[in-house]
C-alpha positions as CSV (number, residue, x, y, z in Angstrom):
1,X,-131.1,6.9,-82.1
2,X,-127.9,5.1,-80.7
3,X,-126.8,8.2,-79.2
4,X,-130.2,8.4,-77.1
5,X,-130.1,4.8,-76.1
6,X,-126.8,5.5,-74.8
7,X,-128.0,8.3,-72.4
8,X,-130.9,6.2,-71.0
9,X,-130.4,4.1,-68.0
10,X,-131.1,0.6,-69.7
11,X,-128.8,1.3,-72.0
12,X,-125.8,2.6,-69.8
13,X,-126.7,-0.5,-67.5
14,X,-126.5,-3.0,-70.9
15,X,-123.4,-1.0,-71.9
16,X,-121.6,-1.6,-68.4
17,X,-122.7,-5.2,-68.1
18,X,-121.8,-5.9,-71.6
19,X,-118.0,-4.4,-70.7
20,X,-117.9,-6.6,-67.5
21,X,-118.6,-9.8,-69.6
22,X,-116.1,-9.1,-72.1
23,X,-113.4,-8.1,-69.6
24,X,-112.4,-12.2,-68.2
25,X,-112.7,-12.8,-72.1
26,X,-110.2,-9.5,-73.6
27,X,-107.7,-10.5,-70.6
28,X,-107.8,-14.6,-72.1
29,X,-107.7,-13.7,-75.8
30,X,-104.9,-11.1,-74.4
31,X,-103.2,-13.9,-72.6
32,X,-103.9,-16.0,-76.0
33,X,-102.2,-13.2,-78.3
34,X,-98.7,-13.7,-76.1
35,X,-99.1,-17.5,-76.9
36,X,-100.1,-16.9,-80.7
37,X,-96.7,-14.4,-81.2
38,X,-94.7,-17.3,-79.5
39,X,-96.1,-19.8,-82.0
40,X,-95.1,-17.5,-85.3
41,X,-92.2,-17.0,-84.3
42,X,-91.4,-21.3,-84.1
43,X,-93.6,-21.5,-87.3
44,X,-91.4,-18.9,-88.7
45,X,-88.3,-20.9,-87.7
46,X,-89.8,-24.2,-89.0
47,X,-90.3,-22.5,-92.4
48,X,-86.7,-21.0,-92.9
49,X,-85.4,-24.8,-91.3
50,X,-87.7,-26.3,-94.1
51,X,-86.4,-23.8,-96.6
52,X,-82.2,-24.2,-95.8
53,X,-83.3,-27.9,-95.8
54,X,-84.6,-27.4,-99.3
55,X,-81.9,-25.2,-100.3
56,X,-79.1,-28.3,-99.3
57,X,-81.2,-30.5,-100.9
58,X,-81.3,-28.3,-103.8
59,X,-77.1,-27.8,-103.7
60,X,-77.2,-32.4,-103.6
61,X,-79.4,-32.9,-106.5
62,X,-77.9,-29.7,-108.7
63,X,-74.3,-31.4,-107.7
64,X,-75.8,-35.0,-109.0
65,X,-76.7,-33.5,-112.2
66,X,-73.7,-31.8,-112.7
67,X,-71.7,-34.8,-112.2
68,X,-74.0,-36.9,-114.5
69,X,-72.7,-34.5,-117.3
70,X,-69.2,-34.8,-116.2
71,X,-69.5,-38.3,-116.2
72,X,-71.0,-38.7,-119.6
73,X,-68.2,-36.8,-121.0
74,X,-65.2,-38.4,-119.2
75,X,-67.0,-42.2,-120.8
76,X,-67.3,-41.0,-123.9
77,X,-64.5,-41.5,-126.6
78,X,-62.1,-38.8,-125.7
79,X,-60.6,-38.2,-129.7
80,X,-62.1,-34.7,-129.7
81,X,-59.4,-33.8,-126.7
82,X,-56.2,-34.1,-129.3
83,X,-58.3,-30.9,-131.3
84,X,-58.0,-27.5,-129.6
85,X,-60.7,-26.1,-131.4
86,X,-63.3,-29.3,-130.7
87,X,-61.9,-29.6,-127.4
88,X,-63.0,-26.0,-126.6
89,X,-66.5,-26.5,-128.1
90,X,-67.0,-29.4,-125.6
91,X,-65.6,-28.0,-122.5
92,X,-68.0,-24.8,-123.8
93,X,-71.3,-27.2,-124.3
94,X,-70.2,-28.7,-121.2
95,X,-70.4,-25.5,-118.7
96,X,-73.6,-24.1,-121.0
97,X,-75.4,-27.0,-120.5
98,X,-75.8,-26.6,-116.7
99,X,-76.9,-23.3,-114.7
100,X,-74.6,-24.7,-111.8
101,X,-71.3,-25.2,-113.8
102,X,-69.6,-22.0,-114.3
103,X,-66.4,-23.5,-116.0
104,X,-65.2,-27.1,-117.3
105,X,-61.4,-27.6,-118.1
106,X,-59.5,-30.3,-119.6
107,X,-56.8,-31.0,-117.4
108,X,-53.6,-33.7,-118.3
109,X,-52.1,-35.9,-116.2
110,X,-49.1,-33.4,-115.1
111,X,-51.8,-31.0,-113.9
112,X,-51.9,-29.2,-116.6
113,X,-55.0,-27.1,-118.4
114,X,-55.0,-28.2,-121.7
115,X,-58.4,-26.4,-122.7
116,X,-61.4,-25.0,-121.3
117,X,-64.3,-23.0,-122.1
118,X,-62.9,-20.2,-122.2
119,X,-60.0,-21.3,-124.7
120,X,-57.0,-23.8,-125.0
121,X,-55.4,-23.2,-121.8
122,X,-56.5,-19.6,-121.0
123,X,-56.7,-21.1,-116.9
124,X,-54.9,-22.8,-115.0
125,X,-56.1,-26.0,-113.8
126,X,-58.6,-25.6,-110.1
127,X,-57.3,-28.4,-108.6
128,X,-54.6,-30.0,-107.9
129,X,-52.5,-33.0,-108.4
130,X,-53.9,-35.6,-105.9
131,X,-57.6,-34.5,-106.5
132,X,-56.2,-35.3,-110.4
133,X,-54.9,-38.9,-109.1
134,X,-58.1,-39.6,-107.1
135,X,-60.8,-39.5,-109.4
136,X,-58.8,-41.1,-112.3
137,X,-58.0,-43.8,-109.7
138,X,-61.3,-44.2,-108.6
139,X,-63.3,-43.5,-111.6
140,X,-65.6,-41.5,-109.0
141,X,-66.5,-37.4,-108.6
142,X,-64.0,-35.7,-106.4
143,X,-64.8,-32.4,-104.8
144,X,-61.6,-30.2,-104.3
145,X,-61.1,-27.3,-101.6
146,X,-63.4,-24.2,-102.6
147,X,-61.1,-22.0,-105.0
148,X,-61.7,-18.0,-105.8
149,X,-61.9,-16.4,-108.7
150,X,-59.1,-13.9,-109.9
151,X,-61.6,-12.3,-112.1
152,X,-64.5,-11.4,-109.4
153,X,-63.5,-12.6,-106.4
154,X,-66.3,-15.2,-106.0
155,X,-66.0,-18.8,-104.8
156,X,-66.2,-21.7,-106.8
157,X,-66.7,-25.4,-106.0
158,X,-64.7,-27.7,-107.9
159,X,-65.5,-31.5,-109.0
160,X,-63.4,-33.9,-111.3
161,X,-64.0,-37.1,-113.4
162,X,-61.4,-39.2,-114.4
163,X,-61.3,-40.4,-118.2
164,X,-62.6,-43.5,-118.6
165,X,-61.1,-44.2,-121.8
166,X,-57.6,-43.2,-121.0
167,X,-57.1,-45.2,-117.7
168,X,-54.7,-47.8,-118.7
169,X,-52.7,-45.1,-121.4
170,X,-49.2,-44.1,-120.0
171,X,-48.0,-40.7,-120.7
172,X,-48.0,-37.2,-118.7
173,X,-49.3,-35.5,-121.3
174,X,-52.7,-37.3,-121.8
175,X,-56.2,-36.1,-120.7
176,X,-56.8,-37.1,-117.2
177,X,-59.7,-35.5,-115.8
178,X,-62.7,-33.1,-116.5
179,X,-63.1,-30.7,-114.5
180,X,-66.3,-28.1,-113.5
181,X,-66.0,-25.2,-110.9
182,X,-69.3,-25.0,-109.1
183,X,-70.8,-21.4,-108.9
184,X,-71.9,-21.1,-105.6
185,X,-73.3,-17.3,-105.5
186,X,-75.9,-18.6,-108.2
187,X,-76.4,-21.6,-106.0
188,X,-77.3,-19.0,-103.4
189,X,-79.7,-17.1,-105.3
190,X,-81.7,-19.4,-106.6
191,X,-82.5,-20.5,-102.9
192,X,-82.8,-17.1,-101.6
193,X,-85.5,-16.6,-104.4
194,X,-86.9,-20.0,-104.3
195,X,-87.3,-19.9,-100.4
196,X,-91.2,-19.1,-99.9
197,X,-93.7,-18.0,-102.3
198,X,-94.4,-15.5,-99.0
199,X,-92.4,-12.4,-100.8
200,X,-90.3,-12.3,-97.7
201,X,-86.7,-10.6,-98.1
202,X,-84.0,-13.8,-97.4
203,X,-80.5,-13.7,-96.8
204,X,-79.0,-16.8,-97.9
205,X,-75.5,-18.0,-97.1
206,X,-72.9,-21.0,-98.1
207,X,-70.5,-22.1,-95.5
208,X,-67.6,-24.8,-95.7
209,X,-66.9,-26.8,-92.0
210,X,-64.3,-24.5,-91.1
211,X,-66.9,-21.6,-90.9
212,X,-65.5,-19.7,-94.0
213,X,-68.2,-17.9,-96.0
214,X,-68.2,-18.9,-99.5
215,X,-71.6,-17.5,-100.9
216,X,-73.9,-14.6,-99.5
217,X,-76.6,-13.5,-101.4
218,X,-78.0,-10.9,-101.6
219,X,-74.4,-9.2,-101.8
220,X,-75.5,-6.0,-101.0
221,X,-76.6,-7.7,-97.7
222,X,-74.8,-7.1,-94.5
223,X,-71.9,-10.0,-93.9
224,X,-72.7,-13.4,-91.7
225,X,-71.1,-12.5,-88.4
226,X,-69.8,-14.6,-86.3
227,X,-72.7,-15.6,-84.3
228,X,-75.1,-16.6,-87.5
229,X,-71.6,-18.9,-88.2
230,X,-71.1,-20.4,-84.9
231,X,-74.7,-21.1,-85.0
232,X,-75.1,-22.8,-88.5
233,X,-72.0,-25.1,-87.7
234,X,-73.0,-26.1,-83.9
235,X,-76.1,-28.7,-85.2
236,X,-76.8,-30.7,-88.9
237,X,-79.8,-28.7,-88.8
238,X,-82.1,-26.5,-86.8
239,X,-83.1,-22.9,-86.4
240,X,-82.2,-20.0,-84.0
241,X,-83.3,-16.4,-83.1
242,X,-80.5,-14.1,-83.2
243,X,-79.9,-10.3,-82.5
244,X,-79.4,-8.4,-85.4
245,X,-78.0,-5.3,-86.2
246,X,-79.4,-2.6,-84.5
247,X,-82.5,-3.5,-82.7
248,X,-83.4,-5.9,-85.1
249,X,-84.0,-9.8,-84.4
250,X,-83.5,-12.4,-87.4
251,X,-84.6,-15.9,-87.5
252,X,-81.9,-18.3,-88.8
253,X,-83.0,-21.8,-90.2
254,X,-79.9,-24.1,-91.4
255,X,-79.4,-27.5,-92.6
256,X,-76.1,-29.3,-94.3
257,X,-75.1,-30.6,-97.3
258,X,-73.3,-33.4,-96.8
259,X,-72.2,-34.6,-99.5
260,X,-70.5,-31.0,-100.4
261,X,-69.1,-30.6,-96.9
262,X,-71.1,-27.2,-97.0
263,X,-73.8,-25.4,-94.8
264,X,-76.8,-23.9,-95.8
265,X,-78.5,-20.6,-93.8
266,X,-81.6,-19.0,-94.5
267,X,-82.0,-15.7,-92.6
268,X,-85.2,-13.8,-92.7
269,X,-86.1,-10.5,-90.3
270,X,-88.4,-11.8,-87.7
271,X,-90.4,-8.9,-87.2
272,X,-91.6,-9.5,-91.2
273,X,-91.9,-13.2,-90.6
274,X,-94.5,-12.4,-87.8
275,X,-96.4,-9.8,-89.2
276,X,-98.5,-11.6,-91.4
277,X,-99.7,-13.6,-88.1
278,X,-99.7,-10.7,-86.1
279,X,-102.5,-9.2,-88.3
280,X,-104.3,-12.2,-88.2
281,X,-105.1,-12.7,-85.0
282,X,-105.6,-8.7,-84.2
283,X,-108.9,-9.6,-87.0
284,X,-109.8,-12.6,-84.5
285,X,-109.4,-10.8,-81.0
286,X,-112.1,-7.9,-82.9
287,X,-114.3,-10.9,-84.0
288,X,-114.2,-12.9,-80.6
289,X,-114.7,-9.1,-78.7
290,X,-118.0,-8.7,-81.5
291,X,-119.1,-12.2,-80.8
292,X,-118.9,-11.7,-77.1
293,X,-120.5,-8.9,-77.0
294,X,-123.7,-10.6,-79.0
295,X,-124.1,-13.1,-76.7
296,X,-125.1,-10.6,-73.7
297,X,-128.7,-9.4,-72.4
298,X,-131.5,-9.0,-74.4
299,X,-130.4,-6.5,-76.8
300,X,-128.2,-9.2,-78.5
301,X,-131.9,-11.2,-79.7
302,X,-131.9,-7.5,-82.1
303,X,-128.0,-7.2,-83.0
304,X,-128.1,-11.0,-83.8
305,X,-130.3,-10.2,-86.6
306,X,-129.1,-6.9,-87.3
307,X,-125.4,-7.4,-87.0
308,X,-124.2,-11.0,-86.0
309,X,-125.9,-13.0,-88.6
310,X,-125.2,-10.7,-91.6
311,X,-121.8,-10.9,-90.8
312,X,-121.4,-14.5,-89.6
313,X,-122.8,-15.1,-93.3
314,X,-120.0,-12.7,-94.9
315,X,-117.7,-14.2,-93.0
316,X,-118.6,-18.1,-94.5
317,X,-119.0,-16.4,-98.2
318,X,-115.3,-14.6,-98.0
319,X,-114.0,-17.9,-96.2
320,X,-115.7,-20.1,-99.0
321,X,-114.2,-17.9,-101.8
322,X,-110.9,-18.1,-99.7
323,X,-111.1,-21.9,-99.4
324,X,-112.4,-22.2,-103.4
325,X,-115.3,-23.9,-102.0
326,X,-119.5,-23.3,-103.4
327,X,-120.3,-19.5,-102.6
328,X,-121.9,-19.1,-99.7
329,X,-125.3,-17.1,-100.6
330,X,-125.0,-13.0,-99.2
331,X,-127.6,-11.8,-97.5
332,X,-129.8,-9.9,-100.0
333,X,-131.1,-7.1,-98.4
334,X,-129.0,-4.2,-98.0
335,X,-127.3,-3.8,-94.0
336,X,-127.0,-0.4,-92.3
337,X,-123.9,0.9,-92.5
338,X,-120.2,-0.2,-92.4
339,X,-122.1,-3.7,-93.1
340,X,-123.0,-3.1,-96.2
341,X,-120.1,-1.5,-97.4
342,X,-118.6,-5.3,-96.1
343,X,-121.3,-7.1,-98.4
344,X,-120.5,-5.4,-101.2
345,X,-116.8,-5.7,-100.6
346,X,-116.6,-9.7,-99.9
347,X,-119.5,-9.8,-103.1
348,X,-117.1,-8.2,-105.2
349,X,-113.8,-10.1,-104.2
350,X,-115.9,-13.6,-103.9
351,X,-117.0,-12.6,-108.2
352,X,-113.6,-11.9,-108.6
353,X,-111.9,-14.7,-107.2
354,X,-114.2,-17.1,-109.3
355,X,-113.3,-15.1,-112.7
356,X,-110.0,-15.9,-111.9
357,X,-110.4,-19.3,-110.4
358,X,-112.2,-20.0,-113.9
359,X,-109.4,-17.9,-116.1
360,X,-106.7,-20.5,-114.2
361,X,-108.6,-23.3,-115.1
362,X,-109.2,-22.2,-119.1
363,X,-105.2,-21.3,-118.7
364,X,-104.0,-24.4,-117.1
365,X,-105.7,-26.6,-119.6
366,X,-104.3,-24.3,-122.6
367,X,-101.0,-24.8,-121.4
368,X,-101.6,-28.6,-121.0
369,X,-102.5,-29.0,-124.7
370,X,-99.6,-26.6,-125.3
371,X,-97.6,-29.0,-123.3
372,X,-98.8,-31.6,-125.4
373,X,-98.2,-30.0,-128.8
374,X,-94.9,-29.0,-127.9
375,X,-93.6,-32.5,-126.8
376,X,-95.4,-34.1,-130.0
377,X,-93.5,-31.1,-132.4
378,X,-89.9,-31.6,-130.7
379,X,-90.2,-35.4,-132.1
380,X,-91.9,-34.5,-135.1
381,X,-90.9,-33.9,-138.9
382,X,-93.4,-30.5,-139.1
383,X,-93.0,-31.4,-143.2
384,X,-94.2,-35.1,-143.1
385,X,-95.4,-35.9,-139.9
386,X,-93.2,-38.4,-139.8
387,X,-90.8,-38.9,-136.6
388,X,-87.9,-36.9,-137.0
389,X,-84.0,-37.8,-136.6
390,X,-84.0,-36.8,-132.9
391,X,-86.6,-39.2,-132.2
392,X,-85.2,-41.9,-135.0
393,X,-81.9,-41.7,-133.0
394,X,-83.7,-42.4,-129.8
395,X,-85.6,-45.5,-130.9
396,X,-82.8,-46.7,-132.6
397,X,-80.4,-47.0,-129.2
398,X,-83.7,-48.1,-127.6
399,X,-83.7,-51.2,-129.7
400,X,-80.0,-51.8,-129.8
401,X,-80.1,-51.9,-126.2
402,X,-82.7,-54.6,-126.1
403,X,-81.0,-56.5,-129.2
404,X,-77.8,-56.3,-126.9
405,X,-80.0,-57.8,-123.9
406,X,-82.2,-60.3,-125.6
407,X,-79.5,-60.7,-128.2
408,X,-81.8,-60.3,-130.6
409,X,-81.4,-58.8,-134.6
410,X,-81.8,-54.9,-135.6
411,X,-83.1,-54.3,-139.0
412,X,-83.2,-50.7,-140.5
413,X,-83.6,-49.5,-143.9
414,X,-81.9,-46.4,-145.0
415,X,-84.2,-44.5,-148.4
416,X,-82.6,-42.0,-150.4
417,X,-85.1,-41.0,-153.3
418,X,-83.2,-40.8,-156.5
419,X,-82.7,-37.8,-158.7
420,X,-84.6,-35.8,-156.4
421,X,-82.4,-32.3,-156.8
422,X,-83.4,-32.8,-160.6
423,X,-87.0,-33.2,-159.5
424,X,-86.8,-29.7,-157.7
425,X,-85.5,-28.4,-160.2
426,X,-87.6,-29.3,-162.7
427,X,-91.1,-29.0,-160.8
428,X,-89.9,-26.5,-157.9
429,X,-89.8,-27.0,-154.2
430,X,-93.5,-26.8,-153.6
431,X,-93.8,-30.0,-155.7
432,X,-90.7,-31.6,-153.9
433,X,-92.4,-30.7,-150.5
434,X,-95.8,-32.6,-152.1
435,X,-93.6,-35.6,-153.0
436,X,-92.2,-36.0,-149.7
437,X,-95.4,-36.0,-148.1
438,X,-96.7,-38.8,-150.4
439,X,-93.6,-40.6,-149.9
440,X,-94.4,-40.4,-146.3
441,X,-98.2,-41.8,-146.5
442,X,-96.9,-44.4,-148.9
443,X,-94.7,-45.7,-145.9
444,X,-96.9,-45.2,-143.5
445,X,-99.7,-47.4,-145.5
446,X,-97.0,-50.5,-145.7
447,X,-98.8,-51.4,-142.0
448,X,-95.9,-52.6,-140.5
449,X,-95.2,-54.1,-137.1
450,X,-96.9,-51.6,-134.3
451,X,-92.8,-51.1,-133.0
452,X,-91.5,-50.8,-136.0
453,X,-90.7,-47.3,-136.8
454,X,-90.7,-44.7,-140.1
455,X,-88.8,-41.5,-139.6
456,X,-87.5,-39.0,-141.7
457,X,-84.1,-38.3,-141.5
458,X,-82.6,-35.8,-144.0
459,X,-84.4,-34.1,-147.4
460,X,-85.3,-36.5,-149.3
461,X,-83.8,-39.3,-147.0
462,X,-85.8,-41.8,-144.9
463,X,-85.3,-44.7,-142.4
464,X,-87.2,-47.4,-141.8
465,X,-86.0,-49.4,-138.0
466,X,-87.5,-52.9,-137.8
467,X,-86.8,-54.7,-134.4
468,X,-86.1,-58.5,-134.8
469,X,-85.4,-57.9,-138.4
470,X,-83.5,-60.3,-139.9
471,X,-81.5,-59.2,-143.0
472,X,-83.9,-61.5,-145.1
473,X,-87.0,-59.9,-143.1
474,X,-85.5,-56.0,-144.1
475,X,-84.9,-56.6,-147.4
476,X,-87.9,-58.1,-148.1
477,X,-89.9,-54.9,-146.8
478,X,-87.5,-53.2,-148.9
479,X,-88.5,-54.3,-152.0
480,X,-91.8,-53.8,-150.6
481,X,-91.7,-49.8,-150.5
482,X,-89.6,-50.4,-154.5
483,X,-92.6,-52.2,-155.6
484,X,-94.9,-49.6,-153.8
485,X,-93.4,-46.7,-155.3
486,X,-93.6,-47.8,-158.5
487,X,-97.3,-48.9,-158.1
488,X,-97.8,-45.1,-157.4
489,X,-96.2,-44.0,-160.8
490,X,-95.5,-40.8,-159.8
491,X,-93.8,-38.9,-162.7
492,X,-90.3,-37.4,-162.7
493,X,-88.6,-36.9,-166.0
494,X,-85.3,-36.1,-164.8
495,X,-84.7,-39.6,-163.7
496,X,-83.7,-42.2,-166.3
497,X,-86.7,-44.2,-164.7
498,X,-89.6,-41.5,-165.8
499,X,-90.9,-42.0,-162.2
500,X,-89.7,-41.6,-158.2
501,X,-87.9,-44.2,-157.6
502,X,-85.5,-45.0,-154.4
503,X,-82.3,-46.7,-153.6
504,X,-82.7,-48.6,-150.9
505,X,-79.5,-49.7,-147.8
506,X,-80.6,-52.6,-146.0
507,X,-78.9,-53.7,-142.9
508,X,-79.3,-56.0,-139.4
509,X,-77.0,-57.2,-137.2
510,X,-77.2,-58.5,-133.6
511,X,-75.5,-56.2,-130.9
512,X,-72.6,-57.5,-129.3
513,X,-70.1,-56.4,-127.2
514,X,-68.7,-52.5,-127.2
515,X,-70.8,-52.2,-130.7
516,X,-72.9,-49.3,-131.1
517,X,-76.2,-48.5,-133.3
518,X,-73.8,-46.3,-135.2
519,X,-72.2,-49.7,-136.5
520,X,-75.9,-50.8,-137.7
521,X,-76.6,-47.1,-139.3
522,X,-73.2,-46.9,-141.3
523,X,-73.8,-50.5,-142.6
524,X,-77.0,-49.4,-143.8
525,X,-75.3,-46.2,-145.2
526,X,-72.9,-48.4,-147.1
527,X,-75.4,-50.8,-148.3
528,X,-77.3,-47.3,-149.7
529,X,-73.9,-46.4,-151.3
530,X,-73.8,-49.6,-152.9
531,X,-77.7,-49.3,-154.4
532,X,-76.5,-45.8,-155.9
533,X,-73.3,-47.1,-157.5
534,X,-75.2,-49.9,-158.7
535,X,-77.6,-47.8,-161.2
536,X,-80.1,-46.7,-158.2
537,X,-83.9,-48.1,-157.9
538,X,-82.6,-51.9,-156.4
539,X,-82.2,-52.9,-152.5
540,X,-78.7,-53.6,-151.5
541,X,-78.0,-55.3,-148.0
542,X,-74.8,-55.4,-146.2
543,X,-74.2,-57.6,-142.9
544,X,-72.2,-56.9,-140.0
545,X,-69.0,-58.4,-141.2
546,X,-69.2,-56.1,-143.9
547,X,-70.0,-52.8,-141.8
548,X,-66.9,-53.9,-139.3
């Protein structure tokens, strides 16, 4: 039937008048197209200028962190430096505990290594003296020139911290700085693979001032010449077009890192940054040509119900689906040809994307309560339910710091049930496991103060921290839990007493000066010493003149 229409004269003449209406339009959207490449290849360039802005922003904040731990080391008492064997295990724990830090290194004052992860002395120190001088002067982070590595021939980064602690010791041979090499090839691939979530191949690479490359990743990738260079260095940021290899054009987006004195450049093959876009608006010159063509004689009053409107409505549905918007309705009766292969097709995907769309939600909400679970386990005793030492400790320099501010009393109670191996043994560990948990309701029934805190600490030891407590105040809710646990009766005939009983450490003090909660925990531990020696099943207190 189409081929007869064709032949007769109306439809040769509505054939050639439909061809000279679309002509002005296919020479605009022609016209258009050149404009459209010209925009993806500056939204191209924006992206890769975004992502080398990311990536230095990424190279400031990772160098931040790293500091932080370098800095928390070099404050902290410095005993475990005079110990090969502990000094090892920190400069380890140190360059484990951060991606970013591939080595740490004790160094003296004569600039010499005195340990480092990788053993007492096995490198020599990465910097030298006046970097040494400068950050135990200034009590600052000092970045020293880039250095390489013997073993692969990468380049590293290196920042030192002075010891605190130290600063006013004479002698050569004393700790003087930490030190961490930076490893700037992972540096680079975690940008190259965190660039875009658009699967594009990225060559990433690290540059100091002086145009040296110090990181390329991929490595397998050709090397930055001497164009991409003078390019990343000539501006603090931008992006350029440049000839590549061959016939091959790349898009260059950089941006520096300032505080490293280092450059960051993002290459990305422009033809594959375009092509995406390209695609796109070859689908919208075919859908402007289709539309133009419905809008011409007579015989577009029949395609407009046969072709236009069908696919104007798959269109909005696949757009709506696209979008994550209400599903458009389809059209219900079946099309004529290629049409309804479409409806099927866009009824298919728009089913599909909502399974999925509702699969993400079911997920996303899983993972929140997992989320949850997770953070609520990690400060949890999983026997008791109690809080457990890592969340004890936490609360416990939470309210030493405000005692230190307001200058006002910390109270804690240190419980060490007595005789409770015997009670194992005699009633096995299932029964021990059952009298810790009823140990724990019984101290959670005391209704204490809302910021008051129970925790369990050890096996069968428990800590009770009381904010504001006085040492009349904590051993009064000491003998509270005595009294409480022998209210309970619970039988143990290992112990002279015939029931679980506890000895009890009671302990408060006011923070002052370079004090720390550890001076509050080990009076409390002495106090508990003192309840054992003393026959067990009694509260014992022991002030701060004592602990000192």
């Amino acid at each position: 039937m189409a081929q007869g229409f064709l032949r007769s004269g109306i439809g040769r003449l509505m054939l050639a008048l439909m061809l000279l209406a679309i002509a002005p339009a296919m020479l605009l959207l022609w016209h258009m197209a050149g404009q459209a490449r010209d925009e993806h290849v500056r939204t191209a360039s924006a992206l890769q200028r975004q992502a080398a802005g990311l990536g230095a922003t990424l190279a400031e904040a990772l160098l931040a962190a790293a500091d932080r731990m370098l800095a928390r080391v070099a404050e902290e008492d410095s005993g475990w430096a005079d110990h090969p064997g502990a000094c090892i295990r920190r400069m380890r724990l140190l360059a484990e505990g951060h991606p970013f830090i591939r080595n740490a290194v004790l160094v003296a004052r004569d600039g010499r290594a005195i340990c480092s992860d990788t053993g007492a002395g096995a490198e020599a120190a990465p910097v030298g003296g006046p970097a040494i001088a400068e950050a135990r002067r200034t009590g600052r982070p000092v970045l020293a020139p880039p250095v390489i590595s013997r073993l692969d021939g990468t380049v590293a980064l290196p920042i030192a911290r002075g010891i605190a602690a130290l600063r006013g010791v004479p002698g050569d041979h004393l700790p003087a700085a930490i030190v961490a090499t930076l490893d700037l090839a992972w540096l680079a691939k975690v940008i190259a693979t965190g660039a875009g979530v658009d699967r594009l191949a990225r060559t990433v690479t690290i540059v100091d001032p002086d145009g040296a490359v110090l990181a390329h990743w991929p490595t397998e990738a050709p090397a930055a010449e001497a164009a991409l260079i003078r390019t990343v260095l000539a501006a603090p940021a931008g992006a350029a077009t440049l000839a590549g290899p061959g016939a091959a054009d790349r898009i260059v987006g950089f941006a520096h890192a300032r505080s490293m004195g280092l450059a960051v450049a993002v290459t990305v093959d422009r033809a594959a940054a375009t092509r995406a876009g390209a695609r796109h608006d070859a689908l919208l010159l075919w859908l402007m040509v289709l539309a133009g063509a419905a809008g011409v004689g007579a015989a577009l009053a029949l395609a407009r119900g046969l072709v236009a409107q069908p696919l104007l409505r798959l269109a909005e549905a696949a757009e709506a689906a696209h979008d994550g918007a209400p599903s458009r309705a389809l059209p219900s009766q079946a099309l004529f040809g290629e049409l309804e292969t479409l409806r099927r097709a866009v009824a298919r995907m728009a089913g599909e994307i909502a399974r999925r769309g509702t699969a993400l939600d079911a997920t996303a909400a899983e993972l929140e309560r997992t989320n949850h679970l997770l953070a609520d386990l990690i400060e949890r005793d999983p026997l008791t339910g109690l809080a457990n030492r890592r969340a004890f400790d936490a609360a416990l320099r939470a309210a030493w710091s405000r005692g230190l501010r307001e200058a006002v009393p910390v109270g804690l109670l240190i419980l060490d049930l007595d005789h409770f191996r015997q009670f194992n043994d005699r009633y096995g560990r299932l029964e021990g496991d059952a009298c810790l948990m009823r140990i724990a309701l019984l101290l959670e029934s005391l209704h204490l103060r809302p910021y008051d805190l129970v925790a369990r600490i050890g096996g069968e030891e428990f800590a009770v921290l009381l904010p504001d407590g006085d040492t009349p105040g904590v051993v009064a809710v000491g003998e509270r839990i005595r009294a409480a646990l022998h209210e309970m009766m619970l039988l143990h005939e290992g112990s002279p007493h015939g029931i679980v009983t506890a000895s009890i450490g009671a302990a408060s003090s006011v923070p002052f000066g370079i004090a720390d909660p550890r001076v509050l925990l080990a009076s409390a531990d002495r106090a508990l010493s003192a309840a054992k020696a003393g026959g067990r099943d009694r509260v014992v207190a022991e002030g701060l003149a004592a602990a000192a």
